[in-house]
C-alpha positions as CSV (number, residue, x, y, z in Angstrom):
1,X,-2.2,36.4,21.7
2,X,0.1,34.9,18.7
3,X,3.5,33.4,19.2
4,X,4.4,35.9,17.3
5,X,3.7,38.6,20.5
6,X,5.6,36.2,22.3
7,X,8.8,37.6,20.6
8,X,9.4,34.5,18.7
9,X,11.2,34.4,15.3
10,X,9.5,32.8,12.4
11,X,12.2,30.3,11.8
12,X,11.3,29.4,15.6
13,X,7.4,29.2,14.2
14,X,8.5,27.3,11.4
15,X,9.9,24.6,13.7
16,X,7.8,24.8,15.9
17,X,5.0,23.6,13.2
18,X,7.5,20.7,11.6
19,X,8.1,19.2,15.5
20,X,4.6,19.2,15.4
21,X,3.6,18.0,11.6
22,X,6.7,15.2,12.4
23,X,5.2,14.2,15.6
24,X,1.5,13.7,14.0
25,X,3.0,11.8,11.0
26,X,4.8,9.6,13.4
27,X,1.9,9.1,15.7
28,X,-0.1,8.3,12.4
29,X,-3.7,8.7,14.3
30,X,-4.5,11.0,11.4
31,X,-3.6,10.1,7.7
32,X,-0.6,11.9,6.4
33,X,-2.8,14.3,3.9
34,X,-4.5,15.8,6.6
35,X,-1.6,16.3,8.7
36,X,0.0,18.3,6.0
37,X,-3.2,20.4,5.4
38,X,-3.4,21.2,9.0
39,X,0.3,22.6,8.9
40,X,-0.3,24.1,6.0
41,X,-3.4,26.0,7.5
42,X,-1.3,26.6,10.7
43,X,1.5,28.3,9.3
44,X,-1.3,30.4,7.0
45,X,-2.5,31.3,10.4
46,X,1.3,32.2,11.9
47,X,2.2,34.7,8.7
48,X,4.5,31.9,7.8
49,X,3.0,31.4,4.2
50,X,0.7,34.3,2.6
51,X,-2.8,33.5,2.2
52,X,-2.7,34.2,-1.2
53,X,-0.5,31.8,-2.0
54,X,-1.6,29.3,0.7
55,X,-3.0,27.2,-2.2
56,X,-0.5,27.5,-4.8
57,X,1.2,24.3,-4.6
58,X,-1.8,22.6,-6.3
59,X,-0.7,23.9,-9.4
60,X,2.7,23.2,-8.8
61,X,4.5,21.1,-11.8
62,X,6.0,18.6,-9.2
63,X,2.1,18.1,-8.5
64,X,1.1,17.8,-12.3
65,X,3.9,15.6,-13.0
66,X,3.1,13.0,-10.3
67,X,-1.0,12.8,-10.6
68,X,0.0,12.5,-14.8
69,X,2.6,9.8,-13.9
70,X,-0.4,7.9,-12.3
71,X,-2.7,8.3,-14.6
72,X,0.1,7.2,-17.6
73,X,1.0,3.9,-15.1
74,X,-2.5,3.0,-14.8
75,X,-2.9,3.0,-18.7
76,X,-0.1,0.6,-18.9
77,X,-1.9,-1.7,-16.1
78,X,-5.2,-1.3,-18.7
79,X,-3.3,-2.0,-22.5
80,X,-1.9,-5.1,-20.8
81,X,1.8,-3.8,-21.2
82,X,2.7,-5.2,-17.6
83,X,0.4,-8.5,-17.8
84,X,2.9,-9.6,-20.6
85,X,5.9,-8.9,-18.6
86,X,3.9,-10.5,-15.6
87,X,3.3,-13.3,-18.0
88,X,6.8,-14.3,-18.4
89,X,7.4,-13.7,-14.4
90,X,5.3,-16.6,-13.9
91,X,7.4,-19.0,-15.8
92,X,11.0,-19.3,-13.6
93,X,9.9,-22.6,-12.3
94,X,10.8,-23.5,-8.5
95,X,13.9,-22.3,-8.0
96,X,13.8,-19.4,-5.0
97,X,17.0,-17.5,-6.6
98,X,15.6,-17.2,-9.6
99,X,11.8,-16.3,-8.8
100,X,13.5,-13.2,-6.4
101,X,15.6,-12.4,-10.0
102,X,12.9,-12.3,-12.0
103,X,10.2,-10.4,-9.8
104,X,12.9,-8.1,-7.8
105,X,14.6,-7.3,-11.8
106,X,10.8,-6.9,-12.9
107,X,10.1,-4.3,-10.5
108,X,13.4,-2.5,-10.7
109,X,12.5,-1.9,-14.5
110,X,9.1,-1.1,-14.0
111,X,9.4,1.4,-11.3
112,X,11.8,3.6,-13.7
113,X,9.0,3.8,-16.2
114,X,6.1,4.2,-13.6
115,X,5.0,4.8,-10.0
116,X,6.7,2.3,-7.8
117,X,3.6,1.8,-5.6
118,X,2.1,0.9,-9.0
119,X,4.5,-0.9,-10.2
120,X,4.7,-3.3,-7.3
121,X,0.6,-3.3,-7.2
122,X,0.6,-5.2,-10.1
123,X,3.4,-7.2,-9.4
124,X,2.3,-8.8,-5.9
125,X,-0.5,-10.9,-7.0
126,X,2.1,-12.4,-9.6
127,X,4.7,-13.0,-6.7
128,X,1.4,-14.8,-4.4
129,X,0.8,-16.8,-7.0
130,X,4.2,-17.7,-7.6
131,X,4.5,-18.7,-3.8
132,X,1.5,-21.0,-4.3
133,X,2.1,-22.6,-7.2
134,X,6.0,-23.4,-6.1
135,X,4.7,-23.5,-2.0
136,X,6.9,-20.8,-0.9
137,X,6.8,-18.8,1.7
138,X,5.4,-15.2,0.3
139,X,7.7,-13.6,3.4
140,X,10.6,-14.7,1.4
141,X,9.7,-12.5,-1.9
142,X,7.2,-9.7,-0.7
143,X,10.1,-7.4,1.1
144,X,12.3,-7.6,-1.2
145,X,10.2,-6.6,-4.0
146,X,8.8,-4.0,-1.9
147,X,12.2,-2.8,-1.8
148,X,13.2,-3.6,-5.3
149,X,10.3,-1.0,-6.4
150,X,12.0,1.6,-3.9
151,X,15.6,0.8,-5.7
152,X,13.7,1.4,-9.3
153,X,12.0,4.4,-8.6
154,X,15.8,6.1,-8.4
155,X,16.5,5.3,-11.9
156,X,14.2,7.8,-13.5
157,X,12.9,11.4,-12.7
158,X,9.3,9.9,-13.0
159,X,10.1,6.7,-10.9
160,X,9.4,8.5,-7.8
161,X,7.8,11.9,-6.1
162,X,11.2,12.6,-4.5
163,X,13.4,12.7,-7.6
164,X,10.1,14.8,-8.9
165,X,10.6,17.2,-6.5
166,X,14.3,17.9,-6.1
167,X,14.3,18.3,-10.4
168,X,11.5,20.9,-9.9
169,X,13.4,22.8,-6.4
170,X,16.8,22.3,-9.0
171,X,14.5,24.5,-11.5
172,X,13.4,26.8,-9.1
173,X,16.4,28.2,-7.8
174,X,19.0,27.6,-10.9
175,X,16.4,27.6,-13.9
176,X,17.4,24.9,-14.6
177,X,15.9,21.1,-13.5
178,X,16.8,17.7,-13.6
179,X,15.9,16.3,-16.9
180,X,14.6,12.4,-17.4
181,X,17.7,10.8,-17.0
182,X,19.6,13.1,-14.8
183,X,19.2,10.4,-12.1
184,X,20.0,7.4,-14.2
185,X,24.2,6.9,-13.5
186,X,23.5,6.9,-9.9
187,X,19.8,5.1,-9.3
188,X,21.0,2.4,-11.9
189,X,24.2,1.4,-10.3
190,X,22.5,1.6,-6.5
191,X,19.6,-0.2,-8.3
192,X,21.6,-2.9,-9.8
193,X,24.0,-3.0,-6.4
194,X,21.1,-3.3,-4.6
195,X,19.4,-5.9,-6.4
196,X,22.2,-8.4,-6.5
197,X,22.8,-7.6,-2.9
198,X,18.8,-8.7,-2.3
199,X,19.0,-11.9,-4.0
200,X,22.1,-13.4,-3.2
201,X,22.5,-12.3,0.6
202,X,19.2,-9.9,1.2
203,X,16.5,-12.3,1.1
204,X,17.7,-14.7,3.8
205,X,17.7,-11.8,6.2
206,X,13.4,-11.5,6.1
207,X,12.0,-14.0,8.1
208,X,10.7,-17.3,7.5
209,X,6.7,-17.4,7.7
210,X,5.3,-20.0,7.4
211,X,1.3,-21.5,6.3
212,X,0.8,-18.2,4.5
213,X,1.0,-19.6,0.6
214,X,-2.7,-19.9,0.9
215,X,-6.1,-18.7,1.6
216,X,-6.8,-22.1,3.2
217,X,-3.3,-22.1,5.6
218,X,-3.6,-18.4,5.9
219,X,-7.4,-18.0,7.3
220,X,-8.2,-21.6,8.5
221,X,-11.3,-21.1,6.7
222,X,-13.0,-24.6,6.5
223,X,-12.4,-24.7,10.3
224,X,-14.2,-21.9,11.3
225,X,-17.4,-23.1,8.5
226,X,-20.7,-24.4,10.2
227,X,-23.5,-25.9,8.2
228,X,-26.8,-24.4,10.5
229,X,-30.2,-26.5,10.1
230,X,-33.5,-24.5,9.8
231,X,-36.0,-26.6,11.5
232,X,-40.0,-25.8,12.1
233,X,-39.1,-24.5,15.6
234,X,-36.5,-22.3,14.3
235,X,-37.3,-18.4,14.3
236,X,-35.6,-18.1,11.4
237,X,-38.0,-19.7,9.2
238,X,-39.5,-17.8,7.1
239,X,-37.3,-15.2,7.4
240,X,-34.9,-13.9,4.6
241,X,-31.4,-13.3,5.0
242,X,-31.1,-9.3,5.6
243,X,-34.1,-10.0,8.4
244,X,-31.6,-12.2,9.8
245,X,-29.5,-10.3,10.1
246,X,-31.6,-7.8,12.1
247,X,-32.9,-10.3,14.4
248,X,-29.2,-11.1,15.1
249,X,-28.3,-7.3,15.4
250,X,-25.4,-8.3,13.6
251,X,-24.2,-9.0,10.5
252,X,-22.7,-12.7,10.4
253,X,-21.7,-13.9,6.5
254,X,-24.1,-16.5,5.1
255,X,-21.4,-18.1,2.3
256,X,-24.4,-20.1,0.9
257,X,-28.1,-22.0,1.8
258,X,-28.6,-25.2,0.7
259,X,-31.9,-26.6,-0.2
260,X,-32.6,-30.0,-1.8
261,X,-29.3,-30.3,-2.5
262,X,-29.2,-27.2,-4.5
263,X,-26.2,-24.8,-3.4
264,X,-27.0,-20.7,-3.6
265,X,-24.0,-18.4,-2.4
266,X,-25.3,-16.4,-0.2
267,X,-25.2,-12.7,-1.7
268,X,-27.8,-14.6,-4.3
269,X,-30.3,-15.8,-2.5
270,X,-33.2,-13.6,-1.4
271,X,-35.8,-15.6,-0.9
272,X,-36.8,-16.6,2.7
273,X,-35.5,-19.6,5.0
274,X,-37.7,-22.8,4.6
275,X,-37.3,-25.8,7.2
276,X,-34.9,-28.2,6.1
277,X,-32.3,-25.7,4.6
278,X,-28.9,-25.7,5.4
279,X,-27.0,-22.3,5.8
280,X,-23.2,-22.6,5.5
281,X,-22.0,-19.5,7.0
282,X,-18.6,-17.8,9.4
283,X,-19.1,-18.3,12.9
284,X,-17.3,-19.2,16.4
285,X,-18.3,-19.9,19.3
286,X,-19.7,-16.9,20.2
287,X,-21.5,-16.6,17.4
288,X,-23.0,-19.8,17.2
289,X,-24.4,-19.3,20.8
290,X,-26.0,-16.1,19.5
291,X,-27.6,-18.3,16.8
292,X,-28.8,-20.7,19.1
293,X,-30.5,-18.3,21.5
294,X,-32.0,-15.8,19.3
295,X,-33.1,-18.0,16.0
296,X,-32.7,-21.4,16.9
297,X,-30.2,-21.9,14.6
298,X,-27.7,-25.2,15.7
299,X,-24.9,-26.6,14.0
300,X,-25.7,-29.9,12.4
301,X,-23.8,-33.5,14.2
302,X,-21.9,-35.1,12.2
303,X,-23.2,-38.4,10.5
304,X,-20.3,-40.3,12.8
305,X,-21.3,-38.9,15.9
306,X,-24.7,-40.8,15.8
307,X,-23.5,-44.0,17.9
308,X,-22.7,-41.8,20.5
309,X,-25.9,-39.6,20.2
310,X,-27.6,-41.3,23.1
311,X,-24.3,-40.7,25.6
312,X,-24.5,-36.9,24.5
313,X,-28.1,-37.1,25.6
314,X,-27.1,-38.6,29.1
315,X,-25.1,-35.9,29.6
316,X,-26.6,-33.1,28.7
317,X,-27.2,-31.4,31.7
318,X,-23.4,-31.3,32.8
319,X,-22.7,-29.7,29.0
320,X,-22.6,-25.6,28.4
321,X,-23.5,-23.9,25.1
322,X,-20.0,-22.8,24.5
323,X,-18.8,-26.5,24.5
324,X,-21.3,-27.5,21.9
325,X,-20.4,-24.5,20.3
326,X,-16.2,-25.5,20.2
327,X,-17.8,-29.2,19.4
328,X,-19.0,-27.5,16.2
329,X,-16.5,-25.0,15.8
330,X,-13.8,-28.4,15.7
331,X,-15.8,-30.0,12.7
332,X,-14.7,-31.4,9.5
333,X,-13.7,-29.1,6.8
334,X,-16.5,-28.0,4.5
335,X,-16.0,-27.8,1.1
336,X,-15.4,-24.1,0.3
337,X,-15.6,-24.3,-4.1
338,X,-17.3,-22.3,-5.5
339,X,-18.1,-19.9,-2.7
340,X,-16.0,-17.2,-5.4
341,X,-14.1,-16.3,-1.8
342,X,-11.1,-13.9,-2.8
343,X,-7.9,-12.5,-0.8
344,X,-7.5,-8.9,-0.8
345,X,-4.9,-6.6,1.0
346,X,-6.4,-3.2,2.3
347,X,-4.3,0.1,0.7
348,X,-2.8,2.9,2.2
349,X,-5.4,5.2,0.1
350,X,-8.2,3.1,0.6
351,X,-11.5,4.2,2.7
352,X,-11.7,1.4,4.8
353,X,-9.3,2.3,7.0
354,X,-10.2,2.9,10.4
355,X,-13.8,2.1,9.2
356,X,-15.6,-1.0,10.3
357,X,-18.3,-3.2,7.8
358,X,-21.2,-1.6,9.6
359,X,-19.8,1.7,8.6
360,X,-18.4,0.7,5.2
361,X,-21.9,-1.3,4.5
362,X,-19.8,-3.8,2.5
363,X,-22.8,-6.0,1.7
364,X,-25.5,-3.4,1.0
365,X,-23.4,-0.9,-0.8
366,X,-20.5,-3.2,-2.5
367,X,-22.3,-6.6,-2.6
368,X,-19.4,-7.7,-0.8
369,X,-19.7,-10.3,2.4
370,X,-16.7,-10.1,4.7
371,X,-15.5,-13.5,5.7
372,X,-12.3,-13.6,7.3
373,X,-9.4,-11.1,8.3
374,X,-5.7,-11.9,8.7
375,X,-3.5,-8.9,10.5
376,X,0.3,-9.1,10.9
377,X,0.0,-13.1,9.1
378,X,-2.4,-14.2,11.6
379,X,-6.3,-14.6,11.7
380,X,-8.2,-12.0,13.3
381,X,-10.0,-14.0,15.9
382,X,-12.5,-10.8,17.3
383,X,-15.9,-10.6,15.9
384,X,-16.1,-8.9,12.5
385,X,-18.2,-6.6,13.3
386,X,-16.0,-5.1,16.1
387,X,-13.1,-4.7,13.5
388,X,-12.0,-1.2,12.4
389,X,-9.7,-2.3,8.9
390,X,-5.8,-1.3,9.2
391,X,-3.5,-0.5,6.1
392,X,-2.0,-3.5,5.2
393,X,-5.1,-6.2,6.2
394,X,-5.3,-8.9,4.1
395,X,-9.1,-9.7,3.6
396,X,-10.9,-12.8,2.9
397,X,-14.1,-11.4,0.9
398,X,-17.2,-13.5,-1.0
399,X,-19.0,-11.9,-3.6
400,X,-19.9,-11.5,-7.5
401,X,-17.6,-12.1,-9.7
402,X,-18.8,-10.1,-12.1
403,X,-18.6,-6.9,-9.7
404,X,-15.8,-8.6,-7.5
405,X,-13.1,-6.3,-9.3
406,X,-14.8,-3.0,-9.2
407,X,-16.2,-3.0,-6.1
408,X,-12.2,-3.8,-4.7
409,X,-11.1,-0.5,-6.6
410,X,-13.9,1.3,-5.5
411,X,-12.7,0.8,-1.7
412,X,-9.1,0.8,-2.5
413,X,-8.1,-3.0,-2.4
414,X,-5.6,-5.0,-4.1
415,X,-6.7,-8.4,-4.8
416,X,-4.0,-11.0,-4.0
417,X,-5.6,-14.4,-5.3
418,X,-7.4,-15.4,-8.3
419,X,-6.2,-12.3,-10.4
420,X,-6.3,-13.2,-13.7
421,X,-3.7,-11.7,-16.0
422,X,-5.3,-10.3,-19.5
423,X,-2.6,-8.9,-22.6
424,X,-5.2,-6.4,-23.0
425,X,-5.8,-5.2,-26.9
426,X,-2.8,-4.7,-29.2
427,X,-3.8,-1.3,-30.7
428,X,-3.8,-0.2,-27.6
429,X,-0.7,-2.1,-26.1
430,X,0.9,0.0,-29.4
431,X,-0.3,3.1,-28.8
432,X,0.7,3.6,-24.5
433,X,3.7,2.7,-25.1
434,X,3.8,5.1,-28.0
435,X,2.3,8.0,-26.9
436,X,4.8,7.4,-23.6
437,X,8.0,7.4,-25.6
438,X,6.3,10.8,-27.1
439,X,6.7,12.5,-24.0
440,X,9.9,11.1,-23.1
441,X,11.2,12.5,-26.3
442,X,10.0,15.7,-25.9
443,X,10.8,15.8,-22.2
444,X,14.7,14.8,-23.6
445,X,14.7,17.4,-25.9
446,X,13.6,20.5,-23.5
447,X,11.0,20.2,-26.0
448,X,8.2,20.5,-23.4
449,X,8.9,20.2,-19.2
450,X,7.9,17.5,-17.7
451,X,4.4,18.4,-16.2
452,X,3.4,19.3,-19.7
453,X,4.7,16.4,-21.5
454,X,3.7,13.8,-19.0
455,X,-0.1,15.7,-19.2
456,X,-0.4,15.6,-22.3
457,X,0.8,12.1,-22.3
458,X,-1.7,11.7,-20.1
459,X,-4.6,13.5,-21.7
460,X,-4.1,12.0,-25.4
461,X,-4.3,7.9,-23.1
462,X,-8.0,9.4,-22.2
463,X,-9.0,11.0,-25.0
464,X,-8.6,7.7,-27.5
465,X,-9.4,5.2,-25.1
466,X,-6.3,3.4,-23.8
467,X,-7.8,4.3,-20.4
468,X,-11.1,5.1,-19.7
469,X,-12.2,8.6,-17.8
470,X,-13.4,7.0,-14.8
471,X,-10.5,5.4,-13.8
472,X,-7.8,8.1,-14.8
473,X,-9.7,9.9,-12.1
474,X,-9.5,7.1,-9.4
475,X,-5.7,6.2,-11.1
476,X,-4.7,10.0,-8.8
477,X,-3.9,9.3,-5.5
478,X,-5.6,12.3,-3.5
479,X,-3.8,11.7,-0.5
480,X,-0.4,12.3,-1.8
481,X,-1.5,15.1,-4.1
482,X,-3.0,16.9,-1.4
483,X,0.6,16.0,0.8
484,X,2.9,17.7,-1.8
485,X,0.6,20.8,-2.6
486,X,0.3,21.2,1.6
487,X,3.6,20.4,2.2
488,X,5.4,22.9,-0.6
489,X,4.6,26.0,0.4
490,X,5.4,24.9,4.3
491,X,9.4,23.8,3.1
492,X,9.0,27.1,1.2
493,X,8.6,29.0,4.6
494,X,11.6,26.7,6.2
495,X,13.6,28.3,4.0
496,X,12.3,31.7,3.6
497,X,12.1,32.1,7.2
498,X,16.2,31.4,7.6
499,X,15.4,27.6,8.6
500,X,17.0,25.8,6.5
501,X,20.4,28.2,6.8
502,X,20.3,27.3,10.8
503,X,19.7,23.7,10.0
504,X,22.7,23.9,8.0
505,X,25.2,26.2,10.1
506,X,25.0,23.9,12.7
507,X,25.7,20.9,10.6
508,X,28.9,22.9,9.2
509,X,30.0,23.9,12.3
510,X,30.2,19.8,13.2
511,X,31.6,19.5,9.8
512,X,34.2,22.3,9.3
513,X,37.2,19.9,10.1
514,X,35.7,17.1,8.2
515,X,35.8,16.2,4.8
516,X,32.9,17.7,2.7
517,X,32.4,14.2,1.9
518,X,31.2,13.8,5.8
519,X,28.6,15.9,5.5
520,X,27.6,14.1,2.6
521,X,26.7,11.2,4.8
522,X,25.6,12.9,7.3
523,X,22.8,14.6,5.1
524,X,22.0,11.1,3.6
525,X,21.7,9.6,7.2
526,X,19.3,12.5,8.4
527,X,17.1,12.2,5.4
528,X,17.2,8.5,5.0
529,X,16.0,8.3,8.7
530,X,13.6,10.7,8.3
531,X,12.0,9.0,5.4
532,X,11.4,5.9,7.8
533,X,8.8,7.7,9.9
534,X,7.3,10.4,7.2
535,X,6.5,9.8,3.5
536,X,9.4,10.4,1.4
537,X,7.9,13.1,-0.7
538,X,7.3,14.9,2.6
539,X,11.1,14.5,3.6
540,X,12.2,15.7,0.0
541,X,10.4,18.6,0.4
542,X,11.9,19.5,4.0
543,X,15.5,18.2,3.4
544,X,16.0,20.0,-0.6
545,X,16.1,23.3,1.0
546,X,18.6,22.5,3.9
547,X,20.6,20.4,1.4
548,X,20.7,24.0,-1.1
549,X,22.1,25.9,1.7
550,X,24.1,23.3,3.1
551,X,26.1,23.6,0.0
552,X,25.9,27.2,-0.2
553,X,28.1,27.0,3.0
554,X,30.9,25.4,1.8
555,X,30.3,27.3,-1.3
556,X,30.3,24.1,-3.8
557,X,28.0,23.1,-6.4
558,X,24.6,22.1,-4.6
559,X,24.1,19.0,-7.4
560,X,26.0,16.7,-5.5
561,X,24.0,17.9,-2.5
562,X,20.3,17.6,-4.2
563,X,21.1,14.2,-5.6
564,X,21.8,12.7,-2.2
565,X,18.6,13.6,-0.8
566,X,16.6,12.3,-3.8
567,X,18.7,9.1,-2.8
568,X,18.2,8.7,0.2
569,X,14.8,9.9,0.6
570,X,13.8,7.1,-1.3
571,X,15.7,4.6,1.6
572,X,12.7,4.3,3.3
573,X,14.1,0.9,3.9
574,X,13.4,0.5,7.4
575,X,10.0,0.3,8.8
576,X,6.6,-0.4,7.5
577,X,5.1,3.0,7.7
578,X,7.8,5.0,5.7
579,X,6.8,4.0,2.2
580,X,3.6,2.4,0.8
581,X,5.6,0.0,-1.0
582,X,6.3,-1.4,2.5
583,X,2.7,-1.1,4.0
584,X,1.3,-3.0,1.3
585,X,3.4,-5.9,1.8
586,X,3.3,-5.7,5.7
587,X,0.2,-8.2,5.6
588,X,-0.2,-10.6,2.9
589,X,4.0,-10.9,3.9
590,X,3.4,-11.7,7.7
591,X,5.6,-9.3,8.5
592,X,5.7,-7.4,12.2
593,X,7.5,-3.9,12.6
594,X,10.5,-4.7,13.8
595,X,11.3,-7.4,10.5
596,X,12.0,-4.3,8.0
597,X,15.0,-3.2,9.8
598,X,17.0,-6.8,9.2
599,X,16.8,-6.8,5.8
600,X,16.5,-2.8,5.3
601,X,19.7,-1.7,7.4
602,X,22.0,-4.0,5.7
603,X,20.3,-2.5,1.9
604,X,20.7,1.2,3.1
605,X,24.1,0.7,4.1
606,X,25.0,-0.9,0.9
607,X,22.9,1.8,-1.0
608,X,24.9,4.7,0.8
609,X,28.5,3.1,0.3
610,X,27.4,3.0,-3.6
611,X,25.5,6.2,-3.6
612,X,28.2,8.7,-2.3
613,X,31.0,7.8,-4.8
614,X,28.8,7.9,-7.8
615,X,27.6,11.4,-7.0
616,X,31.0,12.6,-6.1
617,X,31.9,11.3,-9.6
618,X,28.6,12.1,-11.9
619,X,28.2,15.1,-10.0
620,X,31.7,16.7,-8.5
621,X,31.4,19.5,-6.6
């Protein structure tokens, strides 16, 4: 039996699958792709969207537009065009005011031109640095770049998925869409509103965190690093390291061996343990009893604990194992140069999530030993192996240098520490920002719409080199493709199925006696709020058809109406999980949930008091 044979409409069916697709994204046990898939297959399943066109929104040029915008922002990464402007970041000196200027300004620009997620990608290593090199407190920049990047993306139709789509809905019932710079009176007022508001009041609403400026500070590394001495007795001599590891049944890091004074990091050294070497390796208490019982492995004294050697001998019998073990685990720092150790933050697209390093084989497969990891600004004090990776971890890794960098990208994790910035090759510098300006040209012009200017843009960066195949592929971010070719065809059926027009009766019936400029805000408070808790493309897509017929009501132009959703849709201002820009500073920041709200209420309030008269003005209805 269907609901259908139940007697139920299919506006009733289409709600009935957006409670649910809203409660899944919410819940977030499943990523956000396969939640819209699984809507989209359910309301194939319900007659709500034909079969035959099920798959449609693939091809959709709000689809093309955004994976071509990818691949064009990643070919700015590669020519070096941002490392220049990152360059110049890195030179404001000490003073907080002006490093939140220059970084929250930078990204504003940026994000107009490109993705904001990539945008501030490239720009958080430069604002880490920044807190190191000055010793401030990466809390006080990282949320309000994040939120700078969210301000930019308004500026441009390509600065963001939701001014994408509501150009491309605008085209598909007038025949007529927003062009480039239709959004650029309103997103460059809020944007510059916005950003004075963030540095002169904004940033002393995000909290304070402190001892995060640092791997060091942030990890407690050299505390937690135990120099192990393989004697004849040991089991582990004459054993290698991966044998080691099986005899431990688990996988403990081995930073480096020493052996007559001669230091090897340990992803380089495969020979097998001799007596007298020294393994410097991550390890607490518990770990360091496992050591001791299965491969005689014990942490060495300290050359100041000898005097007292003979007392510790007296008293042996009253000591346990997990005393020695907090003895060592209290030790002096060890040095830690040279070990090539490297902060990274885990992604929103990145495959480690909700995968653990037995399942990822980080060491095997990536060459890539797992040292430390930080969740929420604090060390991760549970075994490693028993970790299953969250968005938003910030990793301490050891590795290859050489392969550090690809093997990061290949598992979808920004590095944080030690990037280096490169100004790329001039031809190329030249020739993206040319063949960019092309498209913008052509997209000004209604020479060419703006899927087939920005893919071609994108194909021409490919074909002579300014990007190279492989990563135009992995510069596409599947999950959100596969969330706006889902979700389209389901906001299709709210409004097809009379859902939107009963979404929007009921809000004129509250608003009949009001000012049309009430239900203005009211639309920008339902779609700001519900960009908090889903991913803004996905409330674009639900809200553009409710906004259409909203207007359509109070029989005005449905500009006005459009333009605040693509506003406020982008307000995912406060929580961690409504935006990517958010999540990705949610670790390396030290922020918890409920800090987004303190600075992010205040900057949507100020974004809507700016937003609403510069439609009504730009856009009257």
């Amino acid at each position: 039996m269907t609901l259908e044979s139940l007697g139920l409409a299919p506006s009733t069916l289409v709600f009935i699958v957006l409670g649910v697709t809203l409660a899944a994204f919410m819940w977030g046990r499943f990523r956000y792709d396969l939640v819209a898939l699984a809507a989209l297959l359910g309301s194939v399943m319900l007659g709500l969207v034909p079969a035959d066109a099920a798959f449609m929104g693939f091809g959709h040029p709000a689809v093309i537009t955004v994976a071509a915008v990818l691949v064009i922002s990643r070919g700015f990464e590669r020519s070096g065009v941002v490392d220049i402007i990152a360059n110049q970041v890195l030179r404001v000196g000490e003073r907080l005011l002006l490093q939140l200027l220059a970084l929250v300004g930078t990204v504003v620009v940026l994000s107009g031109m490109m993705n904001n997620v990539g945008a501030l990608a490239l720009l958080l290593p430069v604002a880490m640095r920044l807190a190191r090199e000055h010793n401030t407190s990466p809390s006080l920049l990282l949320m309000p770049l994040a939120f700078g990047s969210l301000l930019g993306g308004l500026t441009t139709l390509i600065g963001t998925p939701p001014n994408i789509i509501i150009a491309t809905y605008r085209g598909s019932v007038t025949g007529e869409s927003f062009g480039m710079f239709s959004f650029a009176p309103v997103g460059i007022a809020v944007a510059l509103v916005g950003l004075v508001f963030i540095v002169v009041v904004g940033w002393r609403l995000t909290p304070k965190r402190s001892g995060q400026a640092s791997t060091e500070e942030m990890f407690d590394t050299a505390n937690y690093l135990v120099e192990l001495n393989v004697t004849e007795a040991s089991k582990a001599n004459g054993l290698t390291l991966q044998q080691l590891h099986d005899e431990l049944e688990e996988t403990l890091p081995v930073l480096a061996v020493v052996r007559d004074d001669d230091r090897r990091a340990g992803y380089n050294f495969h020979g097998v343990l001799k007596e007298g070497d020294i393994l410097l390796l991550e390890a607490g208490p518990d770990e360091l009893k496992l050591l001791e019982d299965k491969v005689g492995l014990s942490a060495i004294a300290e050359p100041e604990e000898a005097d007292d050697g003979n007392e510790k001998a007296e008293n042996a019998d009253d000591s346990s194992q997990d005393n020695d073990a907090q003895d060592a685990d209290q030790r002096q720092p060890v040095n830690t140069e040279g070990l090539q150790l490297i902060e990274a933050v885990v992604r929103n697209d990145s495959m480690m999530v909700n995968r653990s390093v037995r399942q990822l084989r980080l060491n095997q497969q990536f060459g890539l030993h797992l040292v430390a990891v930080a969740r929420d600004g604090g060390r991760l004090k549970q075994r490693l192996r028993d970790i299953r990776f969250q968005t938003g971890d910030v990793l301490l890794l050891q590795g290859s240098e050489n392969e550090m960098s690809e093997s990061l990208s290949t598992l979808g994790c920004l590095p944080l520490a030690n990037r280096e910035l490169h100004l790329g090759q001039p031809r190329k510098l030249a020739m993206s920002i040319g063949i960019f300006a092309l498209a913008i040209m052509a997209m000004l012009f209604d020479l060419l719409p703006a899927a087939v200017a920005m893919s071609t843009a994108a194909l021409i960066s490919l074909l002579i080199g300014v990007l190279p195949l492989r990563e135009g592929y992995q510069a596409i971010d599947g999950p959100v493709i596969v969330l706006l070719a889902a979700m389209l065809p389901v906001g299709e059926a709210l409004e097809t199925s009379g859902g939107a027009e009963i979404i929007a009766d009921a809000l004129l019936r509250f608003g009949v006696e009001w000012p049309i400029i009430v239900s203005l805000v009211g639309l920008f408070i339902i779609s700001m709020l519900l960009s908090n808790v889903v991913n803004n493309a996905a409330a674009a897509l639900l809200m553009a058809p409710i906004a259409a017929s909203l207007a359509s009501g109070f029989d005005v132009s449905m500009d006005p109406f459009l333009m605040v959703v693509a506003v406020s849709a982008s307000c995912a201002f406060l929580t961690p999980i409504g935006h990517q820009s958010n999540t990705l500073v949610l670790g390396p920041g030290g922020y918890r949930f409920g800090d987004y709200w303190k600075l992010g209420l205040p900057l949507s309030l100020v974004v809507l008091a700016v937003a609403i008269p510069m439609i009504l003005w730009v856009w009257p209805l």
